[in-house]
MOPAC internal coordinates of N, CA, C and O (Angstrom, degrees):
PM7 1SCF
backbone

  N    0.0000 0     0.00 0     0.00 0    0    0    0
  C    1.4520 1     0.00 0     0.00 0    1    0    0
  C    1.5229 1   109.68 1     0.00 0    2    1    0
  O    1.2310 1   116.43 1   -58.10 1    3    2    1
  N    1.6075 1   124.40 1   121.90 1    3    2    1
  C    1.1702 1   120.77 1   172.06 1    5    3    2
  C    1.7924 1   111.59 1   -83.21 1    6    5    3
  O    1.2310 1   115.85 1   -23.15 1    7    6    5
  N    1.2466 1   125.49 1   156.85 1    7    6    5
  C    1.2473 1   130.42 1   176.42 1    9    7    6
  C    1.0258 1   110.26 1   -66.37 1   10    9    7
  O    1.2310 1    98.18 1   -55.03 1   11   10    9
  N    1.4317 1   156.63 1   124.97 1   11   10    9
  C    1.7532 1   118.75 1   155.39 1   13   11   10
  C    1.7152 1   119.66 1  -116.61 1   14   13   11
  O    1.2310 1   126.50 1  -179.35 1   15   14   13
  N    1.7480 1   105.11 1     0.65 1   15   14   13
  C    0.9511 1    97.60 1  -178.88 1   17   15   14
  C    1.9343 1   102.33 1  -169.10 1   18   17   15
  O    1.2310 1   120.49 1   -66.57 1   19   18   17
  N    1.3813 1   116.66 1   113.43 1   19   18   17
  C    1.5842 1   131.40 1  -166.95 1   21   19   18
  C    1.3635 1    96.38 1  -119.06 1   22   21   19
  O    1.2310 1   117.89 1   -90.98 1   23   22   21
  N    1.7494 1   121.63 1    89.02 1   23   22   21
  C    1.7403 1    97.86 1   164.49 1   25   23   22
  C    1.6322 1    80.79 1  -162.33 1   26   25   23
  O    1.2310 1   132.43 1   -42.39 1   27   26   25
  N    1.4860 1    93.59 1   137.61 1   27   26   25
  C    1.5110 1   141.76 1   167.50 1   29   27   26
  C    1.4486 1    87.10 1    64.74 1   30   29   27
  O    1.2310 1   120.95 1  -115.62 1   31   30   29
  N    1.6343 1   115.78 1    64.38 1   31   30   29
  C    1.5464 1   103.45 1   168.98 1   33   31   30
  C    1.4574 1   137.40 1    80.84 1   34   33   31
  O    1.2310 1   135.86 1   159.46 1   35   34   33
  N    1.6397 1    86.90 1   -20.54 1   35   34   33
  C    1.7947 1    90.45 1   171.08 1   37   35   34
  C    1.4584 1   106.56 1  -115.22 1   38   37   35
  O    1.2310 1   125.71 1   -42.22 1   39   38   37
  N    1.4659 1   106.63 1   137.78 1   39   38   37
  C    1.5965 1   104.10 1  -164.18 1   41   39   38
  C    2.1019 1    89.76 1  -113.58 1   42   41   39
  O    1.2310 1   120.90 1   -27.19 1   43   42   41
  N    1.2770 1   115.88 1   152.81 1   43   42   41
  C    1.4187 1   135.96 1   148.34 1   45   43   42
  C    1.0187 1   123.47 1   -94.38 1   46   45   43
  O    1.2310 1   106.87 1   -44.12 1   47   46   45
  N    1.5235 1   142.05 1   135.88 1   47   46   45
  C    1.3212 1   144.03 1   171.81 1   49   47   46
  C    1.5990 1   105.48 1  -119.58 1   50   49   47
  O    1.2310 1   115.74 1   -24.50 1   51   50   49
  N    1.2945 1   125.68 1   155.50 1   51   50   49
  C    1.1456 1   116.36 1   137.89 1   53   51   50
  C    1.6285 1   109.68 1  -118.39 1   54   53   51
  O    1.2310 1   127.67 1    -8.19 1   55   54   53
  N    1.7150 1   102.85 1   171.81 1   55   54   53
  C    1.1233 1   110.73 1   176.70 1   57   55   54
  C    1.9399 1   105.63 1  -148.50 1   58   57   55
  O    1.2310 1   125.21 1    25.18 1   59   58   57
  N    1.5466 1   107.59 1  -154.82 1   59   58   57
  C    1.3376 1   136.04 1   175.86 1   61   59   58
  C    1.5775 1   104.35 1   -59.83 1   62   61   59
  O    1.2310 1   125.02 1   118.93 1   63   62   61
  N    1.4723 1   107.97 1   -61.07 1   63   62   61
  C    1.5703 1   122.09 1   163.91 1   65   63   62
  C    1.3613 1   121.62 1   -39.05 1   66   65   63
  O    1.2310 1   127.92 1    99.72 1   67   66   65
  N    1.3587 1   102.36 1   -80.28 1   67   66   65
  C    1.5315 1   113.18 1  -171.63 1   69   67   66
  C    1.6089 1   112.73 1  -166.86 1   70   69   67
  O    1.2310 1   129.72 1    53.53 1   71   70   69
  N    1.4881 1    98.87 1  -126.47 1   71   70   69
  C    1.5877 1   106.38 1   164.44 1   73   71   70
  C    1.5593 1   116.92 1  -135.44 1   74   73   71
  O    1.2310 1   123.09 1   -35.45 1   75   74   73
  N    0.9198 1   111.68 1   144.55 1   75   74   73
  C    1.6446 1   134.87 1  -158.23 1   77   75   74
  C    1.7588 1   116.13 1  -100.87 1   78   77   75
  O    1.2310 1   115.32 1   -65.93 1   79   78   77
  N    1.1631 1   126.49 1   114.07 1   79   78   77
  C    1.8726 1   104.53 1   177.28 1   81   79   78
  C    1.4498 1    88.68 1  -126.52 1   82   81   79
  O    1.2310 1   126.33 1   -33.60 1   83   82   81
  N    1.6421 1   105.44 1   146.40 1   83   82   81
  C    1.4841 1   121.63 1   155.42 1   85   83   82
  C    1.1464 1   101.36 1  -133.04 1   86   85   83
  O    1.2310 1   127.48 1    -6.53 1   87   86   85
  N    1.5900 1   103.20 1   173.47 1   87   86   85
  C    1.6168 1   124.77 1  -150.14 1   89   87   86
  C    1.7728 1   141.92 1    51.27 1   90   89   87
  O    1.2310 1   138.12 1     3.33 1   91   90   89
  N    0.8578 1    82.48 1  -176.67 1   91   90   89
  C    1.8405 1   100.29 1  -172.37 1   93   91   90
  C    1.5376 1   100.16 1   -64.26 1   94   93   91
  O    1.2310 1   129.24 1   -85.47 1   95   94   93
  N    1.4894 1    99.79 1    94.53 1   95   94   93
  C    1.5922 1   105.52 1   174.50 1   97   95   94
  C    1.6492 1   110.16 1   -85.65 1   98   97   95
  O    1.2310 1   120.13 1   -46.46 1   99   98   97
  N    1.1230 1   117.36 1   133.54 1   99   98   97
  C    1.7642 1   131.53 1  -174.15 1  101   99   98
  C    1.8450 1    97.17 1  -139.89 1  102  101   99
  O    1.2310 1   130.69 1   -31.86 1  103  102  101
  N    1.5671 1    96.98 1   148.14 1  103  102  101
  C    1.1138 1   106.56 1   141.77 1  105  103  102
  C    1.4087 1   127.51 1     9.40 1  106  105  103
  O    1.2310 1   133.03 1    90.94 1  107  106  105
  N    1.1963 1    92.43 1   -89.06 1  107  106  105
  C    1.6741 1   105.06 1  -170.58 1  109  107  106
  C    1.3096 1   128.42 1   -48.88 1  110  109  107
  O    1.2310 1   119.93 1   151.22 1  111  110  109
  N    1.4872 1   117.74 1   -28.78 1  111  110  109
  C    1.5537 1   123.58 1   178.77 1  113  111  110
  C    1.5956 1    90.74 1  -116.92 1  114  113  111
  O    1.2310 1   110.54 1   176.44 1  115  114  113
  N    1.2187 1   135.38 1    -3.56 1  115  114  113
  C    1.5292 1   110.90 1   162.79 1  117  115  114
  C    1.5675 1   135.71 1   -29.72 1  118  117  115
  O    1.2310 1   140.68 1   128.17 1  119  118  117
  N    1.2974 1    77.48 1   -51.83 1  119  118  117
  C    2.2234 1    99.87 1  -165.78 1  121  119  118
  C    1.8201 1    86.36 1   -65.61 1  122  121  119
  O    1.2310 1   120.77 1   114.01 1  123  122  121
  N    1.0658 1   116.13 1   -65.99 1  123  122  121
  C    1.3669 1   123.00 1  -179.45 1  125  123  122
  C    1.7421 1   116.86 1   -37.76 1  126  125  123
  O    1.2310 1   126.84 1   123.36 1  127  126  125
  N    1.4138 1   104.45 1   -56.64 1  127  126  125
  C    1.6919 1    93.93 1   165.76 1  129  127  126
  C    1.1981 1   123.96 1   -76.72 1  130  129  127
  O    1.2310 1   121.53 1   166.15 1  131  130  129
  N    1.4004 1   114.68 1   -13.85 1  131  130  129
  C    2.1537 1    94.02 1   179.66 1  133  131  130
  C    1.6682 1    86.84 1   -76.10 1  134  133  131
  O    1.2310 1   119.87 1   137.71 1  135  134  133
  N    0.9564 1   117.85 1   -42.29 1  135  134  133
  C    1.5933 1   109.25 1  -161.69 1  137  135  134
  C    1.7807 1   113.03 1   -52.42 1  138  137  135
  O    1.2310 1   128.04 1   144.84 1  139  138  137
  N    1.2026 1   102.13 1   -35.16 1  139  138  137
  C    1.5083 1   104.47 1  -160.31 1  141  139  138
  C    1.6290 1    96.41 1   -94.58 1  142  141  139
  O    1.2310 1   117.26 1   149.69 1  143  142  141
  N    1.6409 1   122.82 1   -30.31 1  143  142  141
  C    1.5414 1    94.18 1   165.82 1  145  143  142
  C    1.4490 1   105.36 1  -102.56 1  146  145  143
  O    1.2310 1   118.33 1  -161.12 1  147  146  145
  N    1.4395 1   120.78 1    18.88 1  147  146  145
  C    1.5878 1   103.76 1   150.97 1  149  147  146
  C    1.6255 1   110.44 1   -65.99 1  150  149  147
  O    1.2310 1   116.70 1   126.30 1  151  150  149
  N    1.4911 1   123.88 1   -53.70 1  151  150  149
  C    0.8121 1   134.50 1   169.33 1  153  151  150
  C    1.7990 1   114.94 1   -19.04 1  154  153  151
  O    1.2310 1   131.96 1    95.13 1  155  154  153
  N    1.2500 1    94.51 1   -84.87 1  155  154  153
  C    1.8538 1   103.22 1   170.41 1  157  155  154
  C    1.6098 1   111.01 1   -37.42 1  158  157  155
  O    1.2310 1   119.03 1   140.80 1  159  158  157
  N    0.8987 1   119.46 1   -39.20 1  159  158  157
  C    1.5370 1   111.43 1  -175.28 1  161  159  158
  C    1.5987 1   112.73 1   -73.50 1  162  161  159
  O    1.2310 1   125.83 1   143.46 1  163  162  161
  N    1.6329 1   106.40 1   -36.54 1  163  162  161
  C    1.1646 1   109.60 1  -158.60 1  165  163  162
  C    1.8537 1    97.77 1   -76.77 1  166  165  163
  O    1.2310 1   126.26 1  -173.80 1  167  166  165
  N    1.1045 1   105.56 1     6.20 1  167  166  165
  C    1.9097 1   121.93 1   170.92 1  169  167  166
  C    1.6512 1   109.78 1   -86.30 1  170  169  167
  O    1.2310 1   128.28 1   150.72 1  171  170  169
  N    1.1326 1   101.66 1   -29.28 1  171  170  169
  C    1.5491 1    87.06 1  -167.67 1  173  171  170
  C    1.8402 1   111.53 1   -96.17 1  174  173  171
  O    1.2310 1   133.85 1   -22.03 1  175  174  173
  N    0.9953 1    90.84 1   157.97 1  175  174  173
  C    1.5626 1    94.97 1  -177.15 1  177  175  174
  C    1.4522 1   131.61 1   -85.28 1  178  177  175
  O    1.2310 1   111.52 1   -56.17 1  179  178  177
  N    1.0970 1   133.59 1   123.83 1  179  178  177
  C    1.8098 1   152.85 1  -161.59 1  181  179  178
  C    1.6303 1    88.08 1   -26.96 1  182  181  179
  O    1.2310 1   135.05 1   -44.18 1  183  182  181
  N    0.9851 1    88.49 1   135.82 1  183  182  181
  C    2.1729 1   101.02 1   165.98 1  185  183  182
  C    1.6752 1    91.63 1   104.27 1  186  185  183
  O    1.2310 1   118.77 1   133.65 1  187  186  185
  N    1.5281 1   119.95 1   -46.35 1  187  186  185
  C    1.7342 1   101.66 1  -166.82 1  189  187  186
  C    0.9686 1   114.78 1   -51.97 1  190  189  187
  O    1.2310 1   127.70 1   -19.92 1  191  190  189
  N    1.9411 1   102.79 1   160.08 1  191  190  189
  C    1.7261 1   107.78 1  -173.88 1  193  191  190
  C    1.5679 1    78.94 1  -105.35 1  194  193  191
  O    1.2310 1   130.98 1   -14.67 1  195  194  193
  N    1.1342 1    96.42 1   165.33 1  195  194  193
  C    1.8235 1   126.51 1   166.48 1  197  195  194
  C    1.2394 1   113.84 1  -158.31 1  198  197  195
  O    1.2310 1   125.66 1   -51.25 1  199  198  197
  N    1.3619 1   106.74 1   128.75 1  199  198  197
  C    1.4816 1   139.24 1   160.72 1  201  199  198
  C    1.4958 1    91.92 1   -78.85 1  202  201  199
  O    1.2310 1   134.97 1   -29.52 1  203  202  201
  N    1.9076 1    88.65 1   150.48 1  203  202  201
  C    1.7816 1   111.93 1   171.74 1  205  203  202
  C    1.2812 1    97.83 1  -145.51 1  206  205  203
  O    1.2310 1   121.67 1   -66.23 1  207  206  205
  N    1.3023 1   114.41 1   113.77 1  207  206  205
  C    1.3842 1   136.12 1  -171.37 1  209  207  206
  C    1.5742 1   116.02 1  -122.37 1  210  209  207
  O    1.2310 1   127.26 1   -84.66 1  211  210  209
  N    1.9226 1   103.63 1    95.34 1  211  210  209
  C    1.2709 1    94.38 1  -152.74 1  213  211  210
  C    1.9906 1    67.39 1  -124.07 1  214  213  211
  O    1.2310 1   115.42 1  -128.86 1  215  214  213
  N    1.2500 1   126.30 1    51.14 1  215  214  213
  C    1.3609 1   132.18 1   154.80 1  217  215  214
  C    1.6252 1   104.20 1   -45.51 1  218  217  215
  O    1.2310 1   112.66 1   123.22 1  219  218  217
  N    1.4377 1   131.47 1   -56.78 1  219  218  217
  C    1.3438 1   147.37 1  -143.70 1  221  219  218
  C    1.7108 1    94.09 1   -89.34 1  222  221  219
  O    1.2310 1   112.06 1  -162.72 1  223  222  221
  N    1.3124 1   132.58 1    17.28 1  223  222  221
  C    1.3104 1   135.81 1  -159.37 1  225  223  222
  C    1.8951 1    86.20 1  -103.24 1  226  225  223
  O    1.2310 1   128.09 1   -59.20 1  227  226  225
  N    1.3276 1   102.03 1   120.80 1  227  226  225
  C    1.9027 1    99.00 1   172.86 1  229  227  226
  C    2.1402 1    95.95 1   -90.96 1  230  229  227
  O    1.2310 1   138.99 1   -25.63 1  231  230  229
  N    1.3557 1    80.78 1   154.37 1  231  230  229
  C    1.3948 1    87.14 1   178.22 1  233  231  230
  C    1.3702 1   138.73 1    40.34 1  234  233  231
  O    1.2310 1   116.42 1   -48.05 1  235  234  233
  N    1.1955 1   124.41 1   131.95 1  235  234  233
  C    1.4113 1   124.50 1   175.90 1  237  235  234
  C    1.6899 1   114.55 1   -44.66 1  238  237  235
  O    1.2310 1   133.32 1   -61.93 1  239  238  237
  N    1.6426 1    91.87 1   118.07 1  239  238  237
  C    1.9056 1   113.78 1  -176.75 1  241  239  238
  C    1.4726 1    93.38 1  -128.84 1  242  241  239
  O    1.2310 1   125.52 1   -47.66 1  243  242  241
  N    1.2359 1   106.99 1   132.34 1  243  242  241
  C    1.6136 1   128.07 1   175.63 1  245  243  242
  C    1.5977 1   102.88 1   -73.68 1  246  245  243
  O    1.2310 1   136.85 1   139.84 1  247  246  245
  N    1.9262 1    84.97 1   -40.16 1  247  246  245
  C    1.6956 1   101.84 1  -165.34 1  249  247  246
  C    1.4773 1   109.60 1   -76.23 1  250  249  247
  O    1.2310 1   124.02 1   168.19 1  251  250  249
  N    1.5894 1   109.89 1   -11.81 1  251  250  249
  C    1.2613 1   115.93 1   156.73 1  253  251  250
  C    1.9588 1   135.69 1   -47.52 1  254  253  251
  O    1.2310 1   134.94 1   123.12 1  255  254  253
  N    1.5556 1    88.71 1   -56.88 1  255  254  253
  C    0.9173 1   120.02 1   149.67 1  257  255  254
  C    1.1910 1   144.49 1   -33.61 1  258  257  255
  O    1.2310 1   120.57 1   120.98 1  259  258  257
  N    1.3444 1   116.52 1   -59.02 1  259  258  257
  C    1.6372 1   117.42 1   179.43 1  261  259  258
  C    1.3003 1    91.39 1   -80.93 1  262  261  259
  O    1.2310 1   102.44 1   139.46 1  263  262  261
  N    1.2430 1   149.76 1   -40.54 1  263  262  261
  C    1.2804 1   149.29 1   176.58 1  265  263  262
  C    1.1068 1   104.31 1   -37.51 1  266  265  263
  O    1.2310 1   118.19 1   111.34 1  267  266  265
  N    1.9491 1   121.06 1   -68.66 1  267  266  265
  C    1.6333 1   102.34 1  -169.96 1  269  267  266
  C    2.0466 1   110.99 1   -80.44 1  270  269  267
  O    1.2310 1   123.53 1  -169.67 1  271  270  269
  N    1.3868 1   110.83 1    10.33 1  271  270  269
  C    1.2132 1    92.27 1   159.56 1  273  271  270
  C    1.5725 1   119.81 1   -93.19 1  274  273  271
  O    1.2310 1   121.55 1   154.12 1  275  274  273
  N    0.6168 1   114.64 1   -25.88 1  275  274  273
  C    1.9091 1   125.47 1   162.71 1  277  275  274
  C    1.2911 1   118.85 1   -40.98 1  278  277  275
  O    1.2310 1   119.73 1   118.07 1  279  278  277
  N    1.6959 1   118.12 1   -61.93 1  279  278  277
  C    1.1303 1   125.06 1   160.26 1  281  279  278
  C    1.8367 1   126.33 1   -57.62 1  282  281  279
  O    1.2310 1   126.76 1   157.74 1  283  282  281
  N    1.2885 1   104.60 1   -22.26 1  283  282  281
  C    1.3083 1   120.55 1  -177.82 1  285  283  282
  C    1.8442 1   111.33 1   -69.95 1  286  285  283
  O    1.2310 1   135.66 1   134.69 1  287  286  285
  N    1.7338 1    87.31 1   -45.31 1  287  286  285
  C    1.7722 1   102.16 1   173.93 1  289  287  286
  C    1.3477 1   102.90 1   -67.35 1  290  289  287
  O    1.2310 1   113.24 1   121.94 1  291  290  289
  N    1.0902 1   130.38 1   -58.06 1  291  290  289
  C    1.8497 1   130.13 1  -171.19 1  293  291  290
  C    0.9552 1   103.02 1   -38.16 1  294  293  291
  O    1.2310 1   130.26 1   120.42 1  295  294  293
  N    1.1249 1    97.81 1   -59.58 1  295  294  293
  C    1.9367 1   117.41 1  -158.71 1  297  295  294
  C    1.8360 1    87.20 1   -47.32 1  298  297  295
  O    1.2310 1   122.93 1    92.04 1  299  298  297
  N    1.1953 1   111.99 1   -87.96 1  299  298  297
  C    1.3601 1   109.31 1  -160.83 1  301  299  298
  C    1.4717 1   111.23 1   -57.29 1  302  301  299
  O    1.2310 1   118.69 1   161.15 1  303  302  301
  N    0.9725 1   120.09 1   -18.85 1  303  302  301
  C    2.1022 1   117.71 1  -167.77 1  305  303  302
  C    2.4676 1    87.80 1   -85.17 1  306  305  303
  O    1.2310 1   131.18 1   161.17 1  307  306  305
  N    1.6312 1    96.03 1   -18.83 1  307  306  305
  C    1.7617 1    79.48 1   173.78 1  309  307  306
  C    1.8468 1   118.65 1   -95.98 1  310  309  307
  O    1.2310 1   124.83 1  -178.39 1  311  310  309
  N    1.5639 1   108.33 1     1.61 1  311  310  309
  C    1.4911 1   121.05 1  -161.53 1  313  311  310
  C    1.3150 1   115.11 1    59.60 1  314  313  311
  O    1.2310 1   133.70 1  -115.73 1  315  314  313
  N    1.7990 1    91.13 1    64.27 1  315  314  313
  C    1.8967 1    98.74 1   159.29 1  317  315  314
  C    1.2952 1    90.80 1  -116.91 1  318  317  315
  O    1.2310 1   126.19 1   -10.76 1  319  318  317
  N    1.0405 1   105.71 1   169.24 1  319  318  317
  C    1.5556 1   133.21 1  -173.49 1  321  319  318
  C    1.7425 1    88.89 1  -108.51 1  322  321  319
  O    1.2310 1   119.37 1   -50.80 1  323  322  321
  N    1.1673 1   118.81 1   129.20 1  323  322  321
  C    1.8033 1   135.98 1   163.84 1  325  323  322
  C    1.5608 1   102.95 1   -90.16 1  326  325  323
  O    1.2310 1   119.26 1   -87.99 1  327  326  325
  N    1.3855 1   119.01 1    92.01 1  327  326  325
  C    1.2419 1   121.18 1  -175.80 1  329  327  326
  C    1.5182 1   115.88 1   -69.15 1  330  329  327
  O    1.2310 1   120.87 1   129.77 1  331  330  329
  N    1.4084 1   115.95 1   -50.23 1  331  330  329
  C    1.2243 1   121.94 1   155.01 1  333  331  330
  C    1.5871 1   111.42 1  -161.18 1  334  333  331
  O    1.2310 1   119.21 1     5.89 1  335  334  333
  N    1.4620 1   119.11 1  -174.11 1  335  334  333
  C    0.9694 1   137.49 1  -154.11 1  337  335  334
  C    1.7075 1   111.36 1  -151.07 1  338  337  335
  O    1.2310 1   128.95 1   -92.15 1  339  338  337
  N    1.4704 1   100.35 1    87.85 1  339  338  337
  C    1.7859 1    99.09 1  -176.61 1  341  339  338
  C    2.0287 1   106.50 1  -103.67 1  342  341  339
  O    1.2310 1   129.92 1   -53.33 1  343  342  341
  N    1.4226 1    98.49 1   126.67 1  343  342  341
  C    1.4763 1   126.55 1  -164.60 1  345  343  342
  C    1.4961 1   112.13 1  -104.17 1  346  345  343
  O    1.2310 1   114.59 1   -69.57 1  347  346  345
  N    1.2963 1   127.85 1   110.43 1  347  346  345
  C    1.3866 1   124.28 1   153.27 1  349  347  346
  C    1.3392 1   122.19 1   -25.96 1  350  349  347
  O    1.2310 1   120.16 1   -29.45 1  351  350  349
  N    1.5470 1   117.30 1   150.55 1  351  350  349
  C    1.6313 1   111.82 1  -177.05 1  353  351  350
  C    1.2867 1   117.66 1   -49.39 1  354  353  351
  O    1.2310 1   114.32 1   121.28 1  355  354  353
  N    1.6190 1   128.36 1   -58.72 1  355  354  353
  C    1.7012 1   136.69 1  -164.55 1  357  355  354
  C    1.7367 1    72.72 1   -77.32 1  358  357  355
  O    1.2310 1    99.43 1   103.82 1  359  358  357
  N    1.0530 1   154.68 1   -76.18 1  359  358  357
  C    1.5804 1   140.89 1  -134.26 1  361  359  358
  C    1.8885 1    98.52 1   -57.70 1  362  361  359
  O    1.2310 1   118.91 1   137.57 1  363  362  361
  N    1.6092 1   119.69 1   -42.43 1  363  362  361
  C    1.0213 1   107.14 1  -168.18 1  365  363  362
  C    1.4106 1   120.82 1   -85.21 1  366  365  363
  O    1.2310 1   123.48 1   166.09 1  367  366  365
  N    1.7166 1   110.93 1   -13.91 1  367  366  365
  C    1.6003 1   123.62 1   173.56 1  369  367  366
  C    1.7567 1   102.45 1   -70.97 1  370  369  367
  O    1.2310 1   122.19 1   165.18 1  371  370  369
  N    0.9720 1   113.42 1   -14.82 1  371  370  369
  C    1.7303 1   124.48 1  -168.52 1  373  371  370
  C    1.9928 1   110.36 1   -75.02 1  374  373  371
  O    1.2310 1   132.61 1   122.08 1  375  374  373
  N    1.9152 1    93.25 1   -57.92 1  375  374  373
  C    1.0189 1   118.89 1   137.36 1  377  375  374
  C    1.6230 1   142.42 1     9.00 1  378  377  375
  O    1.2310 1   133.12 1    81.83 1  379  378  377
  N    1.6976 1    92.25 1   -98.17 1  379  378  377
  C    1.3807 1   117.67 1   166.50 1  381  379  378
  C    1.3249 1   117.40 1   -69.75 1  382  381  379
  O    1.2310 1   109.77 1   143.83 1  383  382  381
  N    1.2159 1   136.80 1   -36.17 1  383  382  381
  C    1.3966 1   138.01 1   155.30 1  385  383  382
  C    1.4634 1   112.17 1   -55.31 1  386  385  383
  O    1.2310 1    94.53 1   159.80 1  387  386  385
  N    0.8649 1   161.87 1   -20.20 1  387  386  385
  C    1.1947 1   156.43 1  -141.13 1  389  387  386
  C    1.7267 1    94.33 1  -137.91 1  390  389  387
  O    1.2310 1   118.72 1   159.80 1  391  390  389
  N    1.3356 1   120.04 1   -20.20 1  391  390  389
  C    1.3504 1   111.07 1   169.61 1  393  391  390
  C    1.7392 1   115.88 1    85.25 1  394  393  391
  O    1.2310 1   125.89 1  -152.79 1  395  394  393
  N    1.5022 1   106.28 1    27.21 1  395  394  393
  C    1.3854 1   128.18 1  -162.29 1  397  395  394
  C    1.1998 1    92.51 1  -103.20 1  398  397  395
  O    1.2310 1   106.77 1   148.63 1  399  398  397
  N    1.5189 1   142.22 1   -31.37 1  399  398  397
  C    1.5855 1   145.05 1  -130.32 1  401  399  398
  C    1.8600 1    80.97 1   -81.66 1  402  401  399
  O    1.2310 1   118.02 1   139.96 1  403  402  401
  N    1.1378 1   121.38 1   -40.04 1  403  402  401
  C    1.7270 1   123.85 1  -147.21 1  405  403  402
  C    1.7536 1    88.41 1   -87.08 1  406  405  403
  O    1.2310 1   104.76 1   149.03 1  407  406  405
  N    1.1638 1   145.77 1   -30.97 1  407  406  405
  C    1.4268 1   154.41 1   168.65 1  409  407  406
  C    1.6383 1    93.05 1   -56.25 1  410  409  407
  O    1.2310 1   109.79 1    97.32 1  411  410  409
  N    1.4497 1   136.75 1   -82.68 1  411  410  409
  C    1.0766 1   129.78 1  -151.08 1  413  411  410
  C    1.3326 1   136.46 1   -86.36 1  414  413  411
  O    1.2310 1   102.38 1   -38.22 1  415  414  413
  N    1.2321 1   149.86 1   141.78 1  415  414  413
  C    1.6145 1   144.33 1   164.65 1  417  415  414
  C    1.4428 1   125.74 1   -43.09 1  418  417  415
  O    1.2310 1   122.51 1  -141.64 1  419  418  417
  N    1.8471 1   112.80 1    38.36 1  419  418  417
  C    0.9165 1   105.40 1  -171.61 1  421  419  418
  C    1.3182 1   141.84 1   -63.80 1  422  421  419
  O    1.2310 1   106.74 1   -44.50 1  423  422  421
  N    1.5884 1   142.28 1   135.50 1  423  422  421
  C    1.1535 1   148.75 1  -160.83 1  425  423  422
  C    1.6149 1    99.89 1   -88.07 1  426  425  423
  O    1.2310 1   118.03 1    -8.52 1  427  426  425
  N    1.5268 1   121.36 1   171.48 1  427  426  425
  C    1.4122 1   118.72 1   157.94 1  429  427  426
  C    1.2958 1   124.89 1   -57.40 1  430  429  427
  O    1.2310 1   114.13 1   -30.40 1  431  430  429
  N    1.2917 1   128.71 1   149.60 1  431  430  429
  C    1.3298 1   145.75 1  -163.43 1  433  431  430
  C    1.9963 1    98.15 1   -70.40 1  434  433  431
  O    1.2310 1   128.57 1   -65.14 1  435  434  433
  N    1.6119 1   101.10 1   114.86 1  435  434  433
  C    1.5473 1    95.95 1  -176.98 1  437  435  434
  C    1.5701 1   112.82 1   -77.32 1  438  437  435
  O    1.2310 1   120.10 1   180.00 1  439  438  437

């Protein structure tokens, strides 16, 4: 897993899979993570699958949220395939309330 992004506690990884988020996503480092795994995606080449594994996400974040729909749009507007998408418990109740569950490749609840 490479690092690509450590600030105010929430870290990004990428890997083989995809891209990875832990911690308490807010506001404040939102803008900062779509950008930096828009970035990563906008590296890989048309046809890859990617997983987004934001399991490691504490607590229900909206800002979580618009994040993996952002990445969700890239992904497909560059011809990646969104293989799936594995969600922390409050991230995936957030989710399903909001009527997002039927949009994404969701995985079982981590």
């Amino acid at each position: 897993m490479s690092l690509l992004l450590d600030r105010s506690g929430v870290r990004l990884t990428a890997g083989a899979e995809g891209l990875a988020v832990s911690g308490v996503v807010g506001f404040d480092v939102a803008a900062a993570l779509a950008a930096t795994g828009s970035d990563w995606l906008a590296t890989q080449p048309a046809g890859t699958r990617v997983d987004f594994d934001l399991s490691g996400v504490a607590g229900v974040s909206s800002a979580a949220l618009s994040v993996l729909l952002e990445w969700t749009r890239r992904a497909r507007a560059a011809g990646l395939e969104v293989r799936a998408v594995h969600l922390s418990a409050p991230l995936s109740r957030l989710t399903r309330l909001a009527g997002l569950d039927r949009l994404l490749p969701l995985d079982e609840v981590a």
